[in-house]
N, C-alpha and C positions, 0 to 999 in steps of 0.2 A: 735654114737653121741646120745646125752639124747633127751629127748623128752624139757627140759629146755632148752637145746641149743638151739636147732630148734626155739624156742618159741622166744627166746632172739634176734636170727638173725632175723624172719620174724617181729618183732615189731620194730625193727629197719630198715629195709624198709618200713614199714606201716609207721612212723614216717615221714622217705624220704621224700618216697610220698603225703604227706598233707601237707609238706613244701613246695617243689616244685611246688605243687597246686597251693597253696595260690599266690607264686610268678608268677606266670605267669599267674592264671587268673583274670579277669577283677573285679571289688570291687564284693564281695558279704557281704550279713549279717550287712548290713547297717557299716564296718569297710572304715574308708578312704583309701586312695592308702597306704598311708604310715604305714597305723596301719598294715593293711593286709600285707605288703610286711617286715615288722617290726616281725610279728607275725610268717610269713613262714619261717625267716633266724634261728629266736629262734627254731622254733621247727628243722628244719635242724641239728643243733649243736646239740638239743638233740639226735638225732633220731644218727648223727657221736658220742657222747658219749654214748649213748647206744650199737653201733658198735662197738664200743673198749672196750668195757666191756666183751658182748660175745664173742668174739674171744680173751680174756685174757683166761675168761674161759676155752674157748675149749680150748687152748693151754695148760693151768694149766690141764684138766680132760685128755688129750690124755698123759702129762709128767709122771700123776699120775698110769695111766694104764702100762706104759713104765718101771715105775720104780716096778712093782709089777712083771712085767716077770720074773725078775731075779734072 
């Protein structure tokens, strides 16, 4: 696996992660309940579309390797 892949999967939990933050903890950063809990769901989604982007990849770069065996 590339050193991009890796890069692609761990930003896509670092993403997760400061989503799920946001929603569960108490307001920070002068944001109301709802901006904060508004802002955690968005970056979630990003962070699940970033998820399916690298593991296209990887699946596209593992097909790529497969098909050069032969």
């Amino acid at each position: 696996m590339s050193l991009m892949n890796i890069l692609g999967f761990a930003m896509s939990f670092v993403y997760l992660g400061i989503g799920f933050f946001l929603l569960l903890s108490d307001e920070l950063l002068n944001f109301s309940s709802l901006q904060q809990k508004g802002l955690g769901a968005i970056i979630i989604v990003y962070g699940c579309a970033r998820f399916y982007v690298a593991l296209k990849k990887k699946r596209e770069s593992e097909m790529d390797e497969n098909s050069g065996d032969e």
